[in-house]
C-alpha positions in Angstrom: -61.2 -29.1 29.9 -58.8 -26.8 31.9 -56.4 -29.8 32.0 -56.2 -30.4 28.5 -55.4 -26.5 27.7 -52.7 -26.7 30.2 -50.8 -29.7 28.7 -51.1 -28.2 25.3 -49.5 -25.0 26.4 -46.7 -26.8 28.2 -46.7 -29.2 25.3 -46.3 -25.5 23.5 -43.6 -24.3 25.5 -41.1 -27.4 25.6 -41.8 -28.0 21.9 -41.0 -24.2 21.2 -37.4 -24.7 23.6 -36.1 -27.9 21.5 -36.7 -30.2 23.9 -38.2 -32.6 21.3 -36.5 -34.2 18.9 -38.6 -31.7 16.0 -37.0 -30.2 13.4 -35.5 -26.9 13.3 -37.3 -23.9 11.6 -35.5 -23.8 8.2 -36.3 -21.5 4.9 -35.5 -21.1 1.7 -36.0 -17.4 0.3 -35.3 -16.3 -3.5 -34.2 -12.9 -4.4 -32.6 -11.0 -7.7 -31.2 -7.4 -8.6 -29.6 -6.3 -11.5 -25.7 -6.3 -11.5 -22.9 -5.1 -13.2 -22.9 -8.2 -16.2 -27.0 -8.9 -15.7 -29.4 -10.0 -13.5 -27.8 -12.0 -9.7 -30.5 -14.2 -8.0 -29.7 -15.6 -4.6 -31.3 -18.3 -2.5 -30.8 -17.7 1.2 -31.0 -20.2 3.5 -32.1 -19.6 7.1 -32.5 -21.7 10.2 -34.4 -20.1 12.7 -34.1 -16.0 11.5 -30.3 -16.9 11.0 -28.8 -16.7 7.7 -26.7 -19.9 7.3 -25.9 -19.9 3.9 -26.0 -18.0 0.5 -26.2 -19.7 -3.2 -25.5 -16.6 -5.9 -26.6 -17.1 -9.3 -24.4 -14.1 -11.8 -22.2 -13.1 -14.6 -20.1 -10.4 -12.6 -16.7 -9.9 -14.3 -14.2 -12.8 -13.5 -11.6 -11.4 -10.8 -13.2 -8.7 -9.5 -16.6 -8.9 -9.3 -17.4 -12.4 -8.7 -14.7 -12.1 -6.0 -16.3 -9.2 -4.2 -19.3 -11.5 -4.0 -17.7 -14.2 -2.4 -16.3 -11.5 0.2 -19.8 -10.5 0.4 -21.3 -13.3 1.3 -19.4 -14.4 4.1 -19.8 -10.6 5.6 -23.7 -10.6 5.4 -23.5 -14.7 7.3 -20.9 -13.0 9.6 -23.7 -10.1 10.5 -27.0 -11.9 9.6 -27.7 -9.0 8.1 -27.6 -6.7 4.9 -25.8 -3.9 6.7 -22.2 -4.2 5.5 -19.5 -2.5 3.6 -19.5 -3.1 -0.2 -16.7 -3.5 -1.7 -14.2 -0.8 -3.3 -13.2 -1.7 -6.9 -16.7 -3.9 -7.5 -19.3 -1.3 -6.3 -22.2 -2.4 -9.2 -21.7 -6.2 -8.0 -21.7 -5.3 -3.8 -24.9 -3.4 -4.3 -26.7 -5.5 -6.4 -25.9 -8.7 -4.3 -26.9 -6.8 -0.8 -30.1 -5.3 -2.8 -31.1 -9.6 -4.3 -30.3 -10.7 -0.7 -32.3 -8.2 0.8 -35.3 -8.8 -1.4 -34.8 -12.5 -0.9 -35.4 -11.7 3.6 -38.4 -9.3 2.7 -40.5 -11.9 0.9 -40.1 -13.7 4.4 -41.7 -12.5 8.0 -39.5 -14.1 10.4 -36.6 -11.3 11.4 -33.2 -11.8 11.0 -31.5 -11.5 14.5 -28.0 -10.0 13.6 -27.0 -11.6 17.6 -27.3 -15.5 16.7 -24.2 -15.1 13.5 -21.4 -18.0 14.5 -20.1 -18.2 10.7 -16.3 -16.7 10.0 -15.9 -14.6 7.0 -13.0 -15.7 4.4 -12.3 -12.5 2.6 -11.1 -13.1 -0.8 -9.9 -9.9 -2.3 -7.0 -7.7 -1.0 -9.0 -4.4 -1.9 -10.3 -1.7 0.8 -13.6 -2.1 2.1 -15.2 1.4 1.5 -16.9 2.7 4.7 -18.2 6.0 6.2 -17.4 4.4 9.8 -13.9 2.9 10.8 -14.7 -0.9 11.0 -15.0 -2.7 14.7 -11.7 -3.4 16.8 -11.7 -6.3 17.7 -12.8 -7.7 21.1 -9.6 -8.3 22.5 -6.9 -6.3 19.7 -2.9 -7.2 20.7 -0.7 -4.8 22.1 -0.6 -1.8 19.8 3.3 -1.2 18.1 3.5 1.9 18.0 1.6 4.9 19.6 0.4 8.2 18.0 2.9 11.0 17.7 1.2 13.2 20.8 1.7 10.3 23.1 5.7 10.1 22.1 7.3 13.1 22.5 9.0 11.9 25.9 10.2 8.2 24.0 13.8 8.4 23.7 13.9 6.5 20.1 11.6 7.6 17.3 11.0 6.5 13.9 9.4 8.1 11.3 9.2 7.7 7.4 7.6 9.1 4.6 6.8 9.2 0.7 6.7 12.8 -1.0 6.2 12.2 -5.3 6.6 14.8 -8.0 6.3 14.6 -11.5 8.9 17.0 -13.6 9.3 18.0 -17.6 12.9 17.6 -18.4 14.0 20.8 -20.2 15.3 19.2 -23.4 12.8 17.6 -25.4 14.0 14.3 -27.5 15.3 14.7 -31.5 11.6 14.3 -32.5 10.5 17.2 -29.9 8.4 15.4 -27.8 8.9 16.0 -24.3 10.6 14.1 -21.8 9.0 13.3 -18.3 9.5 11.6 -15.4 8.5 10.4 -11.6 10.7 11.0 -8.9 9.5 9.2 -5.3 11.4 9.7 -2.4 11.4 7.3 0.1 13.4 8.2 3.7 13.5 6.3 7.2 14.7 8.4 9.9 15.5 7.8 13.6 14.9 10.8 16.0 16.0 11.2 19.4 14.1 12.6 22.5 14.7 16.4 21.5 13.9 15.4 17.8 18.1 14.8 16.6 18.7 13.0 13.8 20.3 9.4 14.9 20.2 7.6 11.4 18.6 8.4 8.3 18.4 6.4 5.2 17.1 7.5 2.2 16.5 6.2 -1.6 14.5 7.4 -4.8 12.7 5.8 -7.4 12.9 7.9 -10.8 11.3 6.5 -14.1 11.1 8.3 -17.3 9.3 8.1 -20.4 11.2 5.7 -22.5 12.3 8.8 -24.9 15.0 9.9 -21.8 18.4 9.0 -23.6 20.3 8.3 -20.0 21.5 4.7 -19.7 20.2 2.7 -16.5 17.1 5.1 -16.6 13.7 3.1 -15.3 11.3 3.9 -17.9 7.3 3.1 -18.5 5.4 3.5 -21.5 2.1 4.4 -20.1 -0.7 2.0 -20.1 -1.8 -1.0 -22.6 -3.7 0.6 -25.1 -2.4 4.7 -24.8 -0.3 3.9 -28.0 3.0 3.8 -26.8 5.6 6.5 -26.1 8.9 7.1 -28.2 11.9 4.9 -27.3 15.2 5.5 -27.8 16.5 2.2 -26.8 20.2 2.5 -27.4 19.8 5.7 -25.6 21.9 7.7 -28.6 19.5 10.6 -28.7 18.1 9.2 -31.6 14.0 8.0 -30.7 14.0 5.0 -32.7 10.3 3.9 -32.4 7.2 3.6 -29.6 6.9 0.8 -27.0 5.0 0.6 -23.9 1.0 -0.3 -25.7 1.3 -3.8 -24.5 0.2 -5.5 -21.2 3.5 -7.5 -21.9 5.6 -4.3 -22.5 4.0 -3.1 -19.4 4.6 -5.7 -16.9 8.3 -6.1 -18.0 9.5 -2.5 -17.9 7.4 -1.8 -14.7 9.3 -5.2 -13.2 12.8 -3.9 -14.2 12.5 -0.6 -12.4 15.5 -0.1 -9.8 16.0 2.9 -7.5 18.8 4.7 -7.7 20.4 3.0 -4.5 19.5 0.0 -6.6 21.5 1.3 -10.1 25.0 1.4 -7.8 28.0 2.8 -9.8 25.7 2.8 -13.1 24.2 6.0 -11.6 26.9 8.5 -11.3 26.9 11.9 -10.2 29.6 14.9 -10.4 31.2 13.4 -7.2 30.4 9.9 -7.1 27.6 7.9 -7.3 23.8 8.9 -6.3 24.1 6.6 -3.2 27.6 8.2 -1.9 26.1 11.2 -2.7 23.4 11.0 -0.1 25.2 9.1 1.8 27.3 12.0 2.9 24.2 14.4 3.4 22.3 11.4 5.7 26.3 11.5 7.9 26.4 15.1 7.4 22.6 16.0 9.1 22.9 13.3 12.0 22.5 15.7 15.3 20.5 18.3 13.6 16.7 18.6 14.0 14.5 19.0 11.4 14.6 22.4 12.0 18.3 22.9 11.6 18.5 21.0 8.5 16.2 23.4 7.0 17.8 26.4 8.1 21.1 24.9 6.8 19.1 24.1 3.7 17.7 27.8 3.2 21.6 29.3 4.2 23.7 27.0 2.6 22.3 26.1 -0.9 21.0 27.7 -4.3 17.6 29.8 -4.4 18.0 28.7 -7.9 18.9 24.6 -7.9 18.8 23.3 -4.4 22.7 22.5 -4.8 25.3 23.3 -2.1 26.9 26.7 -2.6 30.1 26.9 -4.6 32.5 29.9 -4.5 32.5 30.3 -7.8 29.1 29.6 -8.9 27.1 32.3 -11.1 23.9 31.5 -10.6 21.7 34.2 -9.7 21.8 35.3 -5.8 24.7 32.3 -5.2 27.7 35.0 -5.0 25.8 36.9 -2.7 24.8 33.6 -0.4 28.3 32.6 -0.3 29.6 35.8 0.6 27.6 35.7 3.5 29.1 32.7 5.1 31.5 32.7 7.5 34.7 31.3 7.0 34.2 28.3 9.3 30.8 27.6 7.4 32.6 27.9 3.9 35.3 25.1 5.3 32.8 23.2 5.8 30.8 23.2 3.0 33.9 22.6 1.0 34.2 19.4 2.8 30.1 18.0 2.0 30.6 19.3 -1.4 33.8 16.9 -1.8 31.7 14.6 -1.6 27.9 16.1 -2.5 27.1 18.5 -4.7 23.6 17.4 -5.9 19.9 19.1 -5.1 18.4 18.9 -1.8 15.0 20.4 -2.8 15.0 20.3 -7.0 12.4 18.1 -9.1 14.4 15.2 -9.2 13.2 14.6 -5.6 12.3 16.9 -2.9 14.4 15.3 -0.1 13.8 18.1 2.7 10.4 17.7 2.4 10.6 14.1 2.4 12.6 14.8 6.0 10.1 17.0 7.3 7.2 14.5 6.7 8.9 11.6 7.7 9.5 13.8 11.4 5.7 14.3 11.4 5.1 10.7 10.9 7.2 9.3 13.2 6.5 7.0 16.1 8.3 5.5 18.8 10.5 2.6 18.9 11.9 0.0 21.4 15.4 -2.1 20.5 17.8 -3.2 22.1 20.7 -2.4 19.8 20.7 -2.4 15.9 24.1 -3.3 14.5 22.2 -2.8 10.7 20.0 -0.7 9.0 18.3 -1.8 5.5 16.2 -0.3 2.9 14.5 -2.5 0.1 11.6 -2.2 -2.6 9.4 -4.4 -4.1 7.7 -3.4 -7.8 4.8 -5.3 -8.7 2.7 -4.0 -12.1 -0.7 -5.6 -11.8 -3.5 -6.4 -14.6 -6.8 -5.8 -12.7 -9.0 -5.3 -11.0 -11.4 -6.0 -13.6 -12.5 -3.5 -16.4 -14.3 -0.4 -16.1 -18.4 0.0 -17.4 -17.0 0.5 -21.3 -14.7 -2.9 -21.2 -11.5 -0.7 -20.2 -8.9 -2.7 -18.6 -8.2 -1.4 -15.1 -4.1 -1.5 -14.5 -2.0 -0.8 -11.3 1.6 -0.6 -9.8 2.6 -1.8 -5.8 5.6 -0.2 -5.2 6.3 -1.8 -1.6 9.0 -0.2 0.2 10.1 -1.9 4.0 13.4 -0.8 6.3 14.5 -3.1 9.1 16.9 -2.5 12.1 18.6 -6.1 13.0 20.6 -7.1 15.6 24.1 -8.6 15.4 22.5 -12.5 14.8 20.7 -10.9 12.2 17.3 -10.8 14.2 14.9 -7.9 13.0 14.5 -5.4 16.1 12.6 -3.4 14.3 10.5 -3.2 11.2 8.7 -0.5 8.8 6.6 -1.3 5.6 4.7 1.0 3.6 2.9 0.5 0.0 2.6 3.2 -2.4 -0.5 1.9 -4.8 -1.4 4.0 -8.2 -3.9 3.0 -10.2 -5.5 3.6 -13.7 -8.0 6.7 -13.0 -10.8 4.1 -14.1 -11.1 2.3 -10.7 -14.1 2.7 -9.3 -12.1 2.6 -5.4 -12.3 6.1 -3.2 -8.7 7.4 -2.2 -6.9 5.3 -4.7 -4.1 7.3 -6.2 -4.3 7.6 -9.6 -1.8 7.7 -13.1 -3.3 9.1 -16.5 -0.5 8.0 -18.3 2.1 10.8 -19.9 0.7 14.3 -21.2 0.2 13.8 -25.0 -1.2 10.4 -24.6 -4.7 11.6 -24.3 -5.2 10.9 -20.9 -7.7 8.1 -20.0 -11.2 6.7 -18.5 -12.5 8.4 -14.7 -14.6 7.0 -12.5 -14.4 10.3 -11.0 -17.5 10.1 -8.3 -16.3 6.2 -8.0 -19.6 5.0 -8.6 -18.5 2.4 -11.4 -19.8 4.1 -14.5 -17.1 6.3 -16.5 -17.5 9.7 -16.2 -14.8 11.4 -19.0 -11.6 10.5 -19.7 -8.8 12.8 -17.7 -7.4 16.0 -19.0 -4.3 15.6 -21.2 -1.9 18.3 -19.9 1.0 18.7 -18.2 -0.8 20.6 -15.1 -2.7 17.9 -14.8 0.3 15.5 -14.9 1.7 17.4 -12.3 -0.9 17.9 -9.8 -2.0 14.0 -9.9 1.6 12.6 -9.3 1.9 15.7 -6.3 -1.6 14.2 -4.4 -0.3 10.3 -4.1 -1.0 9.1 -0.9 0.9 5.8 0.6 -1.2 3.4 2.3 0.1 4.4 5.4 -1.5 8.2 3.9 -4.7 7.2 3.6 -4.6 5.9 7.1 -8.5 4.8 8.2 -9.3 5.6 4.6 -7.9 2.4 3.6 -9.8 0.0 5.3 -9.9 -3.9 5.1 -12.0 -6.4 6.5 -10.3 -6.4 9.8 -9.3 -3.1 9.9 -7.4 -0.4 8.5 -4.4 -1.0 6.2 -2.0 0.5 8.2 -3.6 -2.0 11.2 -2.8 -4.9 9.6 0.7 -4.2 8.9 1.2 -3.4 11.9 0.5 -6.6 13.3 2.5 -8.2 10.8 5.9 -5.9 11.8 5.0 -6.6 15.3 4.8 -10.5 14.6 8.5 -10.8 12.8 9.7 -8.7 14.9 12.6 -11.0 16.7 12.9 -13.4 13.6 15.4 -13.6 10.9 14.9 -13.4 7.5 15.2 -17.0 7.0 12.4 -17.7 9.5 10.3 -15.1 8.4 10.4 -16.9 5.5 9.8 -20.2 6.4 6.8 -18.6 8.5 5.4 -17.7 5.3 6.3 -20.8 3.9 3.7 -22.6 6.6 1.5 -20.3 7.6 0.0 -18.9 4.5 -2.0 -20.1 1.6 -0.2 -20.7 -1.8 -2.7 -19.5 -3.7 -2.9 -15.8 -2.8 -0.8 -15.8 0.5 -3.0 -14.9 2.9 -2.6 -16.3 6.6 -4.0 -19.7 6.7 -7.7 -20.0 8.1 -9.5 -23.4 9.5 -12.1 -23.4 7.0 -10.8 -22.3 3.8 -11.5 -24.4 0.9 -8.8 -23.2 -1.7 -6.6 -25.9 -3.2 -3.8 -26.9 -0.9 -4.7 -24.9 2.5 -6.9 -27.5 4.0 -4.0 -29.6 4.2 -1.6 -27.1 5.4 -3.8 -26.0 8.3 -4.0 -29.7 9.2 -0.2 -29.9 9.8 0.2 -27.3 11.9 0.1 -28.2 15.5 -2.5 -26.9 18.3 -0.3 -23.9 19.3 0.5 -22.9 15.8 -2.7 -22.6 15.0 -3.8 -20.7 18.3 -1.0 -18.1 17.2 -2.2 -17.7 13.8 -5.7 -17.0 15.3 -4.6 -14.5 17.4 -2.7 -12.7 14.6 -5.6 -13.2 12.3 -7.6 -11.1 14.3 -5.8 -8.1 13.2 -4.2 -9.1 9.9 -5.1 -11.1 7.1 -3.9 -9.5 3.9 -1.8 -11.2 1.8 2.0 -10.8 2.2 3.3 -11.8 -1.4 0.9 -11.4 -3.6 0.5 -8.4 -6.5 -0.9 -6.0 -4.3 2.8 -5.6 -2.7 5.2 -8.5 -2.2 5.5 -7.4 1.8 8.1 -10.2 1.9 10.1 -9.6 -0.9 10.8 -6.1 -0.1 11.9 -7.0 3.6 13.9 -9.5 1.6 15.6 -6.3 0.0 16.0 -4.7 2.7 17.8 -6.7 4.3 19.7 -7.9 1.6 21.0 -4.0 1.1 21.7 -3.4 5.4 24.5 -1.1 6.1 26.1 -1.2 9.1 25.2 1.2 12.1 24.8 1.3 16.0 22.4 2.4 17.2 21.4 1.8 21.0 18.5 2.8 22.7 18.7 5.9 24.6 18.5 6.0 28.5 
């Protein structure tokens, strides 16, 4: 008897180590919850307390929440667990998936062992994840680009740049007196030296107006589909000669036409020139001052009234006495900038001190050899998504993408700098997204305003409001660990990305893209994707392209031309407008 109980146990024990050619402990659990467009039922399939796959039954809305789902899903096989980050922009969808899934493990007793996941996640949507913890690093993260700012103050090259918005009320209002508005964002890239000098600075503005402004060239946008419009005055006589602007159409193609000012050349002209010479001579003029000094020359040299550059004969309150106080080697100079640049440094068409000053508290440091060019170029892309709000509103957005690039005399980028400035209608449901309520008068519009996917009022219509919203926009550089993806932090993955072109030209940054990515929503290329065309793509790429996509995927997987921000199509720009320069790294 005492035989027999000790071959069944050891019978036990190899049968319970797979030594035996028995079949693996599989189940198949049923759960549901109530989403966003009804009730979602899972069925979870398990092999041994691992989750191996996840069939979702749901009416989610197309495009945003049926893709947070699909993100979803491959997190939850990733962790073999419940416990992950639901999904900004789809939060009813996340939360009732994890809730089904959850109720589909508890109707089971076996425990889910989070330590036996093998399965890769495919993320599917470029939105944040929202989390109350930064997500993991990874296990072996490359080499860092850049370094924070306490750790460079002895780098001999730093570069910083920065966004600072504003919204403004022109003071004439059009021949039906309704008021005129516009944007103004500044964009400036500044090189520093190791006591904080100005090296190289290059600076542009995007200014759009309601489409009542009568100035030819002017970028204009109409608010959102479905405001009603604003009043045109489309041969820009002074004369409003209807509304336009109430039509995703209308949106998408006066949001794609927008140009900066570098961008509108000759067509924008100022008193001495156009806006680009203009600031051109104050970026020549403030190379070898600090920060400091510019702003000392700022608060000595220019109107308490305007922001313009003193004139001797301006009679503008305080100006006469400013002037006066000058010395007569100051006023020589100043004639000589004003020759050449007389408009504001600190008005509402663009604050471009402050723009300076934050671009210094930004900046990080910077290795080249030398840079023989120095180019600054957007990208505008209007989007239609993601998804509609909890009354069937439309959800709209704008990517304005903005990238500068140091190259090298063979035209090979030395350097690189991208950063995304993303505003959204108030009704998505994402935390931190900037936001747009359209013009004052056009009765502002749906807020999410705890982000919890129901609509909670519609914004207040008022210029204050206006004001205030435009002031708080944040870049996705801003938001920092705010904005975080799957594999990190926005800012993380870019980084990556500059650090990966870095030594190509454009034209094999390009044809990188051209390989590497997928042509449905150009992300990086992954070995088990299933969307149309990538399978065969990955297949021609040889062993160590595909170990080098790997290794940048690990950090960066975002797409780099899709609506979100065409990355590639403002480095593009950038390039395409390079001036020339030298700049060589300090000893």
């Amino acid at each position: 008897m005492k035989k027999v109980t000790i071959f069944m146990l050891v019978l036990a024990l190899i049968m319970s180590l797979g030594m035996v050619g028995l079949a693996a402990d599989e189940e198949v659990l049923t759960g549901e919850a109530e989403g966003f467009g009804g009730t979602l039922q899972v069925e979870v399939t398990r092999v041994d307390g691992v989750i191996k796959s996840i069939e979702v039954t749901h009416a989610e809305t197309a495009g945003i929440g049926d893709t947070a789902i699909d993100q979803l899903v491959d997190l939850i096989i990733e962790n073999n667990s419940t416990d992950v980050d639901i999904v900004g922009g789809a939060t009813a969808s996340s939360k009732a998936l994890i809730e089904a899934v959850d109720n589909a493990l508890a109707s089971a007793e076996a425990p889910v062992d989070p330590s036996e996941s093998e399965e890769e996640p495919e993320e599917t949507e470029d939105e944040p994840v929202e989390t109350t913890e930064p997500a993991e690093e990874p296990s072996e993260p490359v080499e860092e680009p850049v370094k924070p700012v306490e750790e460079i103050v002895n780098t001999p090259l730093m570069w910083g740049t920065a966004v600072v918005s504003n919204g403004r009320e022109m003071r004439s209002p059009d021949n039906t007196d309704t008021p005129v508005y516009t944007l103004n964002i500044v964009y400036g890239s500044v090189l520093f030296d190791i006591d904080g000098r100005i090296v190289d600075m290059f600076f542009d503005t995007m200014e759009v107006a309601t489409p009542n402004y009568d100035g030819e060239g002017m970028p204009y946008f109409g608010g959102w589909p479905g405001q009603g419009g604003y009043n045109y005055d489309e041969d820009k006589d002074g004369e409003v000669d209807g509304t336009i602007g109430d039509t995703e159409e209308e949106f998408l193609a006066s949001v794609e036409a927008w140009k900066s000012k570098r961008d509108r050349g000759d067509g924008y002209r100022m008193v001495s020139g156009s806006w680009a010479d203009e600031m051109d001579a104050y970026q020549e003029f403030f190379v070898g001052m600090t920060v400091d000094e510019v702003e000392a020359w700022v608060e000595k040299h220019t109107s308490d009234v305007n922001g313009r550059p003193l004139k001797e004969d301006s009679d503008k309150e305080g100006d006469a006495d400013k002037y006066a106080a000058l010395t007569d080697e100051e006023k020589e100079a100043l004639a000589d900038l004003t020759a050449s640049a007389t408009m504001s440094l600190t008005d509402n068409h663009g604050d471009l001190i402050a723009t300076l000053r934050k671009a210094y508290e930004n900046r990080v440091s910077v290795e080249i050899d030398v840079a023989t060019q120095y180019g600054l170029g957007f990208s505008i892309d209007p989007r239609v998504g993601p998804g509609k709000d909890s009354e069937d509103v439309q959800v709209y957005s704008v990517n304005l993408t903005v990238a500068t690039v140091l190259m090298n005399e063979e035209e090979t980028i030395e350097a690189l700098r991208v950063d995304t400035l993303e505003v959204a209608s108030p009704n998505y449901d994402g935390e931190g997204m900037p936001h747009f309520s359209g013009w004052p008068g056009q009765g502002g519009y749906n807020y999410d305003e705890d982000h919890d996917g129901e609509i909670d009022e519609k914004t207040p219509d008022s210029l204050e409001w206006f004001l205030e919203e435009v002031e708080l926009w944040l870049t996705k550089r801003d938001r920092g660990d705010d904005y975080q993806m799957v594999t990190g932090s926005w800012s993380d993955q870019m980084d990556a990305y500059q650090a990966h072109f870095t030594g190509m030209t454009l034209e094999e940054v390009e044809a990188w893209v051209a390989k590497h990515t997928s042509d449905v929503n150009g992300r990086p290329l992954k070995e088990d994707s299933e969307r149309e065309g990538d399978p065969e793509k990955y297949a021609e790429l040889t062993d160590e392209e595909k170990e080098a996509l790997m290794d940048l995927t690990a950090h960066a997987t975002m797409s780099l031309t899709d609506a979100h921000g065409n990355i590639i199509e403002a480095i593009a720009n950038a390039i395409d407008n390079a001036r020339e320069v030298l700049i060589e790294m300090p000893e």
